[in-house]
C-alpha positions as CSV (number, residue, x, y, z in Angstrom):
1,X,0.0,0.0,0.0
2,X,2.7,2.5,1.0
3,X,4.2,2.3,-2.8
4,X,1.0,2.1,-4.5
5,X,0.1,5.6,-2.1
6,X,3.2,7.2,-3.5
7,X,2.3,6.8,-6.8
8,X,-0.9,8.4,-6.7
9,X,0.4,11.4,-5.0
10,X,3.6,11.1,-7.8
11,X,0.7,11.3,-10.5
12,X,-1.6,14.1,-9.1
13,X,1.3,16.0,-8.6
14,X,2.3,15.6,-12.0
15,X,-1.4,17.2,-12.8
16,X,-0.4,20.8,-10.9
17,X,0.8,23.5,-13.0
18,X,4.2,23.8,-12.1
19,X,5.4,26.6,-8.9
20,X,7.1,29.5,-10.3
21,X,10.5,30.3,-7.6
22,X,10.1,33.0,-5.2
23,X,11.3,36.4,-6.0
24,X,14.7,37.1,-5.3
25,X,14.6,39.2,-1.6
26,X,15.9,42.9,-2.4
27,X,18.8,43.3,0.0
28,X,18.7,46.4,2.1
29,X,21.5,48.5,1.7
30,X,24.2,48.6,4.3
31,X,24.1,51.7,6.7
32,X,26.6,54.2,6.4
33,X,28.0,56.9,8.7
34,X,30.0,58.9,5.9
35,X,29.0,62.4,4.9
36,X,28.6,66.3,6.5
37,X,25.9,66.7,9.3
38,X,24.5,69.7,11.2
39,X,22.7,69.4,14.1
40,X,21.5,71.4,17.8
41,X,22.5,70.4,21.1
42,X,21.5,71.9,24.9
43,X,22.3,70.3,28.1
44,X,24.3,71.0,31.5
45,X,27.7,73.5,31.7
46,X,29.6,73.9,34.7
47,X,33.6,74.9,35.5
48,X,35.6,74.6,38.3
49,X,35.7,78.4,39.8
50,X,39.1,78.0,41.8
51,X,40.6,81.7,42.6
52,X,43.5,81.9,44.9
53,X,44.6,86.0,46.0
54,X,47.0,87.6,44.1
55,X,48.8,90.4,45.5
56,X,51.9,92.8,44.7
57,X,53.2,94.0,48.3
58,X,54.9,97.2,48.8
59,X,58.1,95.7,49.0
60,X,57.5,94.7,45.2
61,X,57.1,90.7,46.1
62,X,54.5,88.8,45.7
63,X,52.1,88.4,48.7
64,X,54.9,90.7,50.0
65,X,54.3,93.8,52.6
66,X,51.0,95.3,53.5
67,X,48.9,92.7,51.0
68,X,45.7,92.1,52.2
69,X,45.2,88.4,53.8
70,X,42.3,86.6,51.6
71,X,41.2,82.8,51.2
72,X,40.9,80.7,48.2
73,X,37.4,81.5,47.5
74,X,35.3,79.0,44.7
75,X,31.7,79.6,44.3
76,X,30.1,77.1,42.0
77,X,29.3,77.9,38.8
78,X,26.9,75.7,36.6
79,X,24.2,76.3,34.2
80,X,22.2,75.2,30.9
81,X,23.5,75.1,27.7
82,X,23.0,75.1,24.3
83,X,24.1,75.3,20.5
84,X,24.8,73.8,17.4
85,X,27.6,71.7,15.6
86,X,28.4,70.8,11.9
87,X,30.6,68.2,11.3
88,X,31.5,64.8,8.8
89,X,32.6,61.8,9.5
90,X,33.9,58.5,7.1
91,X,33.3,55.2,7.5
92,X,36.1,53.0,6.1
93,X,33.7,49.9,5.1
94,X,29.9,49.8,5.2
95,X,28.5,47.9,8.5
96,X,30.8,47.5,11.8
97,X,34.1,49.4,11.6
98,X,36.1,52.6,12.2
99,X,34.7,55.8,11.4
100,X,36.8,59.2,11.3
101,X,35.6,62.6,11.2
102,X,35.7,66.2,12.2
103,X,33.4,68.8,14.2
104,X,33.3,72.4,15.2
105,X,30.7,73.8,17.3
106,X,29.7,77.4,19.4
107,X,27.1,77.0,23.1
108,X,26.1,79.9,24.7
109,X,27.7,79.0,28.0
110,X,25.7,81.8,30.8
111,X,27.6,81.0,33.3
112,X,29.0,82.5,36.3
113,X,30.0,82.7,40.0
114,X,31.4,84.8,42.4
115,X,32.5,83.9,46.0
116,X,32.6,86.3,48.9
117,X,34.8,87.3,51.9
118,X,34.3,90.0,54.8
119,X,35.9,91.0,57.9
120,X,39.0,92.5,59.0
121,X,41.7,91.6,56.6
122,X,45.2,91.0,57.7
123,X,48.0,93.0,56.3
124,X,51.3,90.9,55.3
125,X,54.2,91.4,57.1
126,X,52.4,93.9,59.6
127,X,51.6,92.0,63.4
128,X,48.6,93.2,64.6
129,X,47.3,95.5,61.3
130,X,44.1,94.9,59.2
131,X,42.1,96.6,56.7
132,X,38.9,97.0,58.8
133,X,35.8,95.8,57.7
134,X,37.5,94.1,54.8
135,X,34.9,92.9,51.6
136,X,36.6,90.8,49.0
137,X,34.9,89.7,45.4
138,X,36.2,87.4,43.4
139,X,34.6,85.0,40.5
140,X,34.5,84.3,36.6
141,X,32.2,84.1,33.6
142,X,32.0,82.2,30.8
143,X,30.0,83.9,28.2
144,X,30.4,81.5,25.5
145,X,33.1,78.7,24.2
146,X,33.0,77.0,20.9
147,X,35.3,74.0,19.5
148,X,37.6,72.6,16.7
149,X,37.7,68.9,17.2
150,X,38.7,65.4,15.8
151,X,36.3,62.1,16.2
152,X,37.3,58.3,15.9
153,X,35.5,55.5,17.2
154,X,33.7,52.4,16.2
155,X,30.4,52.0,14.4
156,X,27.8,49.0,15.7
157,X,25.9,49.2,12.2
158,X,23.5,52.5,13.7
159,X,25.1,52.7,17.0
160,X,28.4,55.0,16.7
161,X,30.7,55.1,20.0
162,X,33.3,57.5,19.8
163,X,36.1,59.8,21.4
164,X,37.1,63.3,20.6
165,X,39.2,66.0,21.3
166,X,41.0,69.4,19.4
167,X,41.3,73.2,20.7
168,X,38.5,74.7,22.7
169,X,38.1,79.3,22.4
170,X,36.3,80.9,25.3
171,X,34.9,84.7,26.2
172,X,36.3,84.4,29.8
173,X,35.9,87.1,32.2
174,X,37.9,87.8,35.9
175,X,36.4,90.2,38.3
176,X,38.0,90.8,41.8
177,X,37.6,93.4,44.3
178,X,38.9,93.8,47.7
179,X,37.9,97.2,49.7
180,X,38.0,98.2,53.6
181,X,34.8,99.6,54.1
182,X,33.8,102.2,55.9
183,X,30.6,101.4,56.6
184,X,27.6,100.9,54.6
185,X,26.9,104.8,53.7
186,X,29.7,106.5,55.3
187,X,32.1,108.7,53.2
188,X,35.0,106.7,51.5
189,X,38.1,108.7,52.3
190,X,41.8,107.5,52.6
191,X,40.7,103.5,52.1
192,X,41.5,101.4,49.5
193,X,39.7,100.2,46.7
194,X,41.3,97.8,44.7
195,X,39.2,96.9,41.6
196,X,40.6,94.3,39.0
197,X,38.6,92.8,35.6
198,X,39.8,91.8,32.8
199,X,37.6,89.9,30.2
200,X,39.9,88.1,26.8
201,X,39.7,85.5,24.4
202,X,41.3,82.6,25.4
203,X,42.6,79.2,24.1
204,X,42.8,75.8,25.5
205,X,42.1,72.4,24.7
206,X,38.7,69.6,24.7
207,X,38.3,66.0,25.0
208,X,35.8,63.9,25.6
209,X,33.2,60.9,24.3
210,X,30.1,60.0,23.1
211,X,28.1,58.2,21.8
212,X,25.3,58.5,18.5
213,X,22.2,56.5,17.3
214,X,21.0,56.7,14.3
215,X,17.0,56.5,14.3
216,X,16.7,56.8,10.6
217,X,19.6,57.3,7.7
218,X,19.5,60.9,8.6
219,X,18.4,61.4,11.9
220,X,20.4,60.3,14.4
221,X,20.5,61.5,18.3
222,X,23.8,61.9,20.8
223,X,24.6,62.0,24.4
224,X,28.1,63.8,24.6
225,X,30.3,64.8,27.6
226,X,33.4,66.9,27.5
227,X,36.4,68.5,29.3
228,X,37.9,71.6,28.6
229,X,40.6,73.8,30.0
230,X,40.8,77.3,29.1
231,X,44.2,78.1,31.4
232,X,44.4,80.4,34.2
233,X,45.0,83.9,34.3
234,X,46.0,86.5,37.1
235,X,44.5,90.1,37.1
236,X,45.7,92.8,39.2
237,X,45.1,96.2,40.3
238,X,46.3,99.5,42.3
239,X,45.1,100.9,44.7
240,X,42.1,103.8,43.4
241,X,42.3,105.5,46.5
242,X,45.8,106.2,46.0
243,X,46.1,105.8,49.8
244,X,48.4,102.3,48.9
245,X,50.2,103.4,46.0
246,X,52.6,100.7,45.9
247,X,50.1,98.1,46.5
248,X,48.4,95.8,43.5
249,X,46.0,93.4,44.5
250,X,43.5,91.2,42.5
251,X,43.0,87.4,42.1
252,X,44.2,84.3,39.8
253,X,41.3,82.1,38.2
254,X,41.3,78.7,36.7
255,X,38.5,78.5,33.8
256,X,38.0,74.3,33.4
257,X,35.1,72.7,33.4
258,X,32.7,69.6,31.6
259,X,29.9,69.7,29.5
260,X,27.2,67.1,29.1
261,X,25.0,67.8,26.0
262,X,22.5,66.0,24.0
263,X,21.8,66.8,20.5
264,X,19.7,65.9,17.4
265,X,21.9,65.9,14.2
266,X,20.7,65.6,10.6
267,X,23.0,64.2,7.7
268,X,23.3,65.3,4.5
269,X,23.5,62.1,2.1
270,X,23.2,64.1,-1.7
271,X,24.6,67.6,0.0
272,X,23.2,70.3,1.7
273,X,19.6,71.1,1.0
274,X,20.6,74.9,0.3
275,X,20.3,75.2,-3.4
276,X,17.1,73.4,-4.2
277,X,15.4,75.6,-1.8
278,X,15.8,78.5,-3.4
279,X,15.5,77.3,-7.0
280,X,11.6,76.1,-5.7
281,X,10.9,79.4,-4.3
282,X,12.1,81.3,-7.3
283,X,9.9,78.8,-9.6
284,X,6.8,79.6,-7.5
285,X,7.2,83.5,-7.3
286,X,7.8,83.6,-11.3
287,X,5.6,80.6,-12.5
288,X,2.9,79.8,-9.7
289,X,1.3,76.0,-10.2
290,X,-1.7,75.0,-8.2
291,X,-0.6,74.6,-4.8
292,X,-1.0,71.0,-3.4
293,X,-0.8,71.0,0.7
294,X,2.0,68.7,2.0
295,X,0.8,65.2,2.6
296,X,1.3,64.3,6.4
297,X,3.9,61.6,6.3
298,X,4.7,58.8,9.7
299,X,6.9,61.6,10.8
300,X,7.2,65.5,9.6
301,X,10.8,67.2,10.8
302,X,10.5,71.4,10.4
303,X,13.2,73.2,10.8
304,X,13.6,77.5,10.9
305,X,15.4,80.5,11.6
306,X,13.7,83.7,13.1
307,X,14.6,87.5,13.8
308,X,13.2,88.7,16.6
309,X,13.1,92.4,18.2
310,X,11.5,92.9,21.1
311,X,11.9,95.2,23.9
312,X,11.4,95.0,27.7
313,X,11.5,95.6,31.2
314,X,13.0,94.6,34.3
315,X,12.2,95.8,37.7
316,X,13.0,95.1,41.8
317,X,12.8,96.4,44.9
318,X,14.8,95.9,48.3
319,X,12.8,96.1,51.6
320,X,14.6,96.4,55.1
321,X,14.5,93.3,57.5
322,X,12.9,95.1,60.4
323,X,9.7,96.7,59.0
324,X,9.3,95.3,55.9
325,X,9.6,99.6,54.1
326,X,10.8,99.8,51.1
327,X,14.8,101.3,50.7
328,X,15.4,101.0,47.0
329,X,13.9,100.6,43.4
330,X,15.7,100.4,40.2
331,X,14.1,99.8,37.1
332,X,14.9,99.3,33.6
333,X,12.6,100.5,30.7
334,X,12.7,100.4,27.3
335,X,15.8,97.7,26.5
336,X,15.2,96.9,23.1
337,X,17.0,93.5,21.7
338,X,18.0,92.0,18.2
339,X,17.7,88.7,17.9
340,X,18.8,84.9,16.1
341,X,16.8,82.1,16.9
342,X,16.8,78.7,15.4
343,X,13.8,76.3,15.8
344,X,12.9,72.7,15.0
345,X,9.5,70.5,15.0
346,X,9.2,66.8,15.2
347,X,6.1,65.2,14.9
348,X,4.8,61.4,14.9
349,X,1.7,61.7,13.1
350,X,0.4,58.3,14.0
351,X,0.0,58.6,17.8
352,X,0.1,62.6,17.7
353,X,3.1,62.7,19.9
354,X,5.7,65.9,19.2
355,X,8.6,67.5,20.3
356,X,9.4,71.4,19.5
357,X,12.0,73.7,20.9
358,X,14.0,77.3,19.5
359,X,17.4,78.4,21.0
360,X,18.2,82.5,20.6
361,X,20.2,85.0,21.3
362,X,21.4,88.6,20.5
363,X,22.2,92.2,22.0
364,X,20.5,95.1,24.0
365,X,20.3,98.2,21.4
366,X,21.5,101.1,23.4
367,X,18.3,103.6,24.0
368,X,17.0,103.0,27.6
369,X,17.4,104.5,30.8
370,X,17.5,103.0,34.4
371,X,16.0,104.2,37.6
372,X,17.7,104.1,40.9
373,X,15.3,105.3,43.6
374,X,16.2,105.3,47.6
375,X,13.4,105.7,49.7
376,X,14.7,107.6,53.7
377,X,15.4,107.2,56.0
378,X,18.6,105.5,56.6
379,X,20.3,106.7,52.8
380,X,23.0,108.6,52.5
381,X,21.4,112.6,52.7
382,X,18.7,111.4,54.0
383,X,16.1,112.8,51.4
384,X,14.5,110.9,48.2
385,X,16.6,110.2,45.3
386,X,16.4,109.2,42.2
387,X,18.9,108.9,39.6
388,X,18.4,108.4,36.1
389,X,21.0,106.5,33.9
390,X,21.6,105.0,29.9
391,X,21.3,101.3,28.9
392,X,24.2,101.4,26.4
393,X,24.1,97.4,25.9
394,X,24.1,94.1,27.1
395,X,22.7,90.8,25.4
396,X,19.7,88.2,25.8
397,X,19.1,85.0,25.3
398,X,15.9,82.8,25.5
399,X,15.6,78.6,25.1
400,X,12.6,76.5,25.0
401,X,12.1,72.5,24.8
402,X,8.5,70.9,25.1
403,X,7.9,67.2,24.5
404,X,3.3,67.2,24.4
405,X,0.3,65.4,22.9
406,X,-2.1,66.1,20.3
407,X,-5.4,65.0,21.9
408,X,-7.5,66.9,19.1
409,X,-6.8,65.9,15.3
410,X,-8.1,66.7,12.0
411,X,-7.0,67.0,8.6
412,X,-7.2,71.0,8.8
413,X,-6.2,71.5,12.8
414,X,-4.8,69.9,15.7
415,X,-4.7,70.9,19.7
416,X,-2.3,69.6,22.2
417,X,-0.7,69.5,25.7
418,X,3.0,70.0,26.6
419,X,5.3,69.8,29.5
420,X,8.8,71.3,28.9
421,X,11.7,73.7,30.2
422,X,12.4,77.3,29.4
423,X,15.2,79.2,30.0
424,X,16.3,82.9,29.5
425,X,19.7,85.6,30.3
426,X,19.2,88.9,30.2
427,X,22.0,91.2,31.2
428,X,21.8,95.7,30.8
429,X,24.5,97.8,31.3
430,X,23.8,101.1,32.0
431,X,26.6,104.6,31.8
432,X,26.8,107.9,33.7
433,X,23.9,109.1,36.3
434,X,22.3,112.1,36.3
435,X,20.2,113.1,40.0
436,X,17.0,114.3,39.0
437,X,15.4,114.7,42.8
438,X,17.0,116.8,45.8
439,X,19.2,114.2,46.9
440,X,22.6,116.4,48.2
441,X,24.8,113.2,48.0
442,X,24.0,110.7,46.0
443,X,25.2,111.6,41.9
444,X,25.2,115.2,43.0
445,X,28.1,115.6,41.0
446,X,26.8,113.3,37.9
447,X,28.8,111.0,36.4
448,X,29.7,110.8,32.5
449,X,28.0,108.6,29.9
450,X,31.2,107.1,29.1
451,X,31.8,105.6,32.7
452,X,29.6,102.0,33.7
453,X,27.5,102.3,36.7
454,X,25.6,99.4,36.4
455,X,24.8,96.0,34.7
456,X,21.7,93.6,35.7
457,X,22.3,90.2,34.9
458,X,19.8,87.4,35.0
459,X,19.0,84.3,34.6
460,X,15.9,82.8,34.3
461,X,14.9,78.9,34.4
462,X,11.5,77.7,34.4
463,X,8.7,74.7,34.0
464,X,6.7,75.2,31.2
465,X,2.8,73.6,31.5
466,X,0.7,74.6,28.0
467,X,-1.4,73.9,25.0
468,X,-0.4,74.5,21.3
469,X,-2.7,74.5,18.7
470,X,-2.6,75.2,15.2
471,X,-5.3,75.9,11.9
472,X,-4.4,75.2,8.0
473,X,-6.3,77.1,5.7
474,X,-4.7,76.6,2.0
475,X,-1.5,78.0,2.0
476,X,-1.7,79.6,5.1
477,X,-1.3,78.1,8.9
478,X,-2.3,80.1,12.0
479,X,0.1,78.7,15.2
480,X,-0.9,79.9,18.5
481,X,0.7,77.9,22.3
482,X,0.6,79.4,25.7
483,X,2.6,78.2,28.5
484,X,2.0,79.3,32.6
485,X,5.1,79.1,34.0
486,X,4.3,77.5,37.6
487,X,8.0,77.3,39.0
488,X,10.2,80.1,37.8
489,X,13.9,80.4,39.7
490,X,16.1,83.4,39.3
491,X,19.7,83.3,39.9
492,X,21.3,87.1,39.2
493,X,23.5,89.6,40.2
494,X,23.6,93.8,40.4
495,X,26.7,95.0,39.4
496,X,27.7,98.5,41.0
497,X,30.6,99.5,39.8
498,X,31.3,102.3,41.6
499,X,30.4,100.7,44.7
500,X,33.5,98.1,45.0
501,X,32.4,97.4,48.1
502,X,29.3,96.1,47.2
503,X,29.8,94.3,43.9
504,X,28.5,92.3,42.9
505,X,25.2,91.2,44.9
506,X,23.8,87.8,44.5
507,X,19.7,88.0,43.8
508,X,17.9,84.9,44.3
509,X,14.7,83.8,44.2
510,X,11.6,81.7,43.0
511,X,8.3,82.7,41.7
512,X,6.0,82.3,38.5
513,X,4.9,83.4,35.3
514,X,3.4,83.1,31.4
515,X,4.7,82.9,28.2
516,X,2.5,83.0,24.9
517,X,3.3,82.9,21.0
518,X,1.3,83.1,18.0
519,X,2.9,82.3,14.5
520,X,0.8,83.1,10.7
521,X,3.1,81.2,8.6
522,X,2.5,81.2,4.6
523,X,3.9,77.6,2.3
524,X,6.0,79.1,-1.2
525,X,6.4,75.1,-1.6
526,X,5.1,72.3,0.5
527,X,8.3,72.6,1.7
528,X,9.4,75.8,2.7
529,X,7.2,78.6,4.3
530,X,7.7,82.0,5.5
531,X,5.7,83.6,8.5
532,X,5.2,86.5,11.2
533,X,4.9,86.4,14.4
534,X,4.7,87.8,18.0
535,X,5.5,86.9,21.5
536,X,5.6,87.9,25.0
537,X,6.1,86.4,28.2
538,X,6.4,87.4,32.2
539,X,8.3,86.2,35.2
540,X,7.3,87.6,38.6
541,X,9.2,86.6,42.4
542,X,7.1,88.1,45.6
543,X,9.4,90.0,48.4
544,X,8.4,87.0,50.7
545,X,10.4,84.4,48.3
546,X,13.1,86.6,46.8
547,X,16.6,88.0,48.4
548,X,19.4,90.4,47.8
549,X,22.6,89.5,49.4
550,X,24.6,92.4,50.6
551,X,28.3,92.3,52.4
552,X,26.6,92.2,55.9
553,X,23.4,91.5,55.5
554,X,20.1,90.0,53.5
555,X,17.6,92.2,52.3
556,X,13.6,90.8,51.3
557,X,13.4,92.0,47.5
558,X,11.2,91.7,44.6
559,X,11.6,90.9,41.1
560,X,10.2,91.1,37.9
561,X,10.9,90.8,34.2
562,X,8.8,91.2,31.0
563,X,9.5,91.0,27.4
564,X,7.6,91.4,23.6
565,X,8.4,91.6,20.7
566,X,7.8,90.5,16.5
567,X,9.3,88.3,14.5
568,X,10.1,86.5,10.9
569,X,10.6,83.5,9.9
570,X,11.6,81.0,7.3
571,X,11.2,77.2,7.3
572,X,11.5,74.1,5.6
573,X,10.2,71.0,5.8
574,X,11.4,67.6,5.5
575,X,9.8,65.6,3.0
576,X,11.3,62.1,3.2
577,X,8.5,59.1,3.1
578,X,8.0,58.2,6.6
579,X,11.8,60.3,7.1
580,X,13.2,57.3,7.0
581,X,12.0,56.1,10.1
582,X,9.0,53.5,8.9
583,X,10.7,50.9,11.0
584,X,10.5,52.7,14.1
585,X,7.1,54.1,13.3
586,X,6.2,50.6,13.0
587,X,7.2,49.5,16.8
């Protein structure tokens, strides 16, 4: 039977038109890490603020005669961070191996410390004498630092582990002050004042590691960390008194520190997308075609530039300990601002999950004017005063990053929630002082436009809790988001800068706020759009959770700062199917 069975199946077989052979399986091609890249990065920036005295004695040697007696003083100094990179790399063989490459980037590095000393200061090489009521200032800033580097490392197919290093360039910035005071509002006669800053370019060195992921053959994302050293520099200076003539005294800084940044970097594979722009927007100004609305793909990437001015405000108020009476107001009107900004979109169309942030900055226009009011008693002349000064510049910055939810969804609108961060410098520096009340002391002599008095400096970090929403209509899309701002922290410092004694003041404190946006953007192409906009936002701390730290004591104060301001914009938008990212969408 088993034979006979075998046959039969043999023979219907036989009957079955025969099966044609599978078709051949297209192999995927291999990934690659070769070609140029841009990308944005933000993320945590600190340095190590180590100071040590410096001092010139009478007797010419260092800490020699008469030099005041100080400690090594360092404050910490960290802060957010953020910029951009460009960059290629080669990979020697498609798949797992080596991969080579180069990168230069610039962060806007806010950050800055100053550490504090008072009491009677011990003179060198004299038993017994001291400066009396001694105040000594001494910290660093980093405005910004930018890099030249190398990169080797390994590539695991879309997972590139690497180590880099090259020359690092920093704005650094030393300011020291050491003093014998007086007393708070007494006359300064006969007491030195020695008053050293020095601000440079400077040059150092970077290494560090990181590693990259590539979520599609153009996006990939980075964790980074890095060390730098900048050097350290001394900065010295006489006596302004003249009462110490042969004295020079000052500080010596250190300016080393890491950063830890993560970053979203896009690669070009067929060169940058620069030309091809352009030529579209041309074709569509001189011969318009119907225009056919982009078609929502898994994922859509947008990416911008603004301009922004705006133009603000800034205002506090110091309160004294016992009764809770106000002693002094200063106020800053009118500081208007030129702005960059950069700004990027990623959206997940399937779930309606996104991810949006912008990173600015830009300088204070010289135009506005500063009030310093003191309120009796207890000032020096004991009447009202009020002195009026110039904002002759300064710069700002502002940085968002929101990760929300589009619960609403049609074809022609959406409406979502969002949770992010927000984070915004602001620094004024205002020249010469005129008295415009009765005050017989204070600026009763005036001081010249050309001479500082003054510089604000702020900075602002804050939860962001909101809704973003936007409207299609044809060619044109109406964006509008508002964010309440329920924990705001301020970390600044008042600058007087005729007032050694007293500079710089730390200003601390935590309160609230808003910020809201609303963007009409028009498409030239379904890929690149142009737009106007406004925006303005607030950020408020209440006397009872805000503090001004003088030499001797801490004063209750209250803060506030308020910007608005217009804007354009340009945009393009990524139109790769799925962007390359089908296989994630997928999971």
């Amino acid at each position: 039977m088993i034979p006979l069975a075998g046959f039969a199946a043999d023979a219907l077989a036989a009957d079955l038109p025969a099966r044609a052979p599978p078709p051949p399986v297209a192999a995927l091609p291999a990934f690659t890490w070769t070609g140029l890249y841009s990308g944005l990065f933000a993320g945590y920036g600190q340095f190590d603020n180590r100071t040590s005295p410096a001092c010139r004695g009478a007797d010419g040697l260092a800490g020699g005669l008469r030099c005041p007696v100080r400690s090594a003083l360092s404050p910490r100094a960290d802060d957010f961070i953020a910029g951009t990179e460009v960059g290629y790399t080669y990979q020697l063989a498609p798949g797992p191996g080596l991969v080579v490459g180069a990168a230069a980037d610039y962060q806007f590095t806010p950050i800055r410390s100053y550490g504090l000393e008072t009491g009677a200061l011990p003179q060198a090489g004299q038993p017994g004498a001291v400066y009396p009521g001694g105040v000594y200032h001494v910290g660093q800033r980093l405005d910004w630092l930018a890099t030249a580097r190398g990169k080797i490392g390994y590539a695991f197919d879309r997972v590139f582990v690497y180590g880099t290093g090259g020359a690092a360039f920093g704005g650094v910035r030393i300011d020291t002050t050491t003093t014998a005071n007086a007393g708070f509002f007494d006359p300064r006669v006969n007491l030195p004042e020695f008053d050293a800053r020095k601000g440079a370019l400077r040059v150092g060195w970077v290494a560090g590691a990181g590693v990259e992921y590539a979520i599609s053959p153009q996006l990939s994302v980075k964790g980074e960390a890095l060390y730098y050293d900048l050097g350290s520099r001394t900065v010295l200076a006489g006596d302004a008194s003249g009462f110490r003539p042969n004295l020079a005294v000052g500080a010596r800084a250190g300016m080393s520190g890491v950063l830890g940044r993560v970053g979203l970097n896009y690669r070009f594979d067929d060169g940058l997308p620069v030309v091809g722009p352009f030529v579209d927007v041309a074709k569509a100004l001189i011969d318009p075609v119907p225009y056919v609305a982009p078609v929502a793909q898994v994922w859509d990437f947008e990416v911008g530039t603004r301009y922004v001015y705006d133009s603000g405000r800034f205002g506090k108020s110091f309160y004294r300990p016992a009764d809770g009476t106000m002693i002094s107001r200063l106020t800053y009107r009118d500081f208007d601002a030129h702005s960059g900004e950069t700004f990027a979109r990623l959206d997940h169309n399937p779930t309606g999950l996104f991810a949006k942030g912008f990173l600015g900055s830009g300088f204070v226009a010289s135009g506005g004017r500063l009030n310093d009011e003191d309120f009796p008693p207890g000032i020096r002349g004991n009447v009202y005063s009020n002195t009026l000064s110039k904002i002759r510049d300064g710069d700002v910055a502002l940085s968002a990053i929101d990760a929300g939810y589009h619960f609403l969804r049609g074809d022609t609108y959406r409406l979502g929630a969002f949770l992010g961060y927000q984070s915004t410098t602001e620094r004024a520096n205002a020249v010469g002082l005129v008295q415009t009340a009765a005050n017989p002391v204070i600026g009763s002599r005036g001081v010249p436009n050309g001479v500082s008095v003054l510089t604000q400096d702020n900075h602002w970090n804050a939860l962001r809790v909101g809704l973003a929403g936007e409207a299609r209509y044809d060619r044109f899309t109406l964006s509008l988001e508002g964010a309440y701002l329920p924990v705001v922290g301020l970390d600044g410092y008042d600058r007087h800068w005729l007032r050694p004694d007293i500079n710089p003041l730390a200003e601390r404190g935590t309160g609230s706020g808003y910020f809201v946006q609303g963007v009409i953007a028009y498409d030239l192409t379904p890929t690149i759009s142009v737009g106007v906009g406004a925006r303005a936002w607030r950020m408020t701390v209440d006397r009872r959770d805000g503090t001004t730290q003088f030499p001797t004591l801490t004063e209750p104060a209250k803060f506030s700062s308020e910007r608005y301001g217009a804007f354009a914009q340009i945009s393009y938008r990524f139109t790769d199917p799925a962007f390359g990212l089908g296989g994630l969408a997928a999971k």
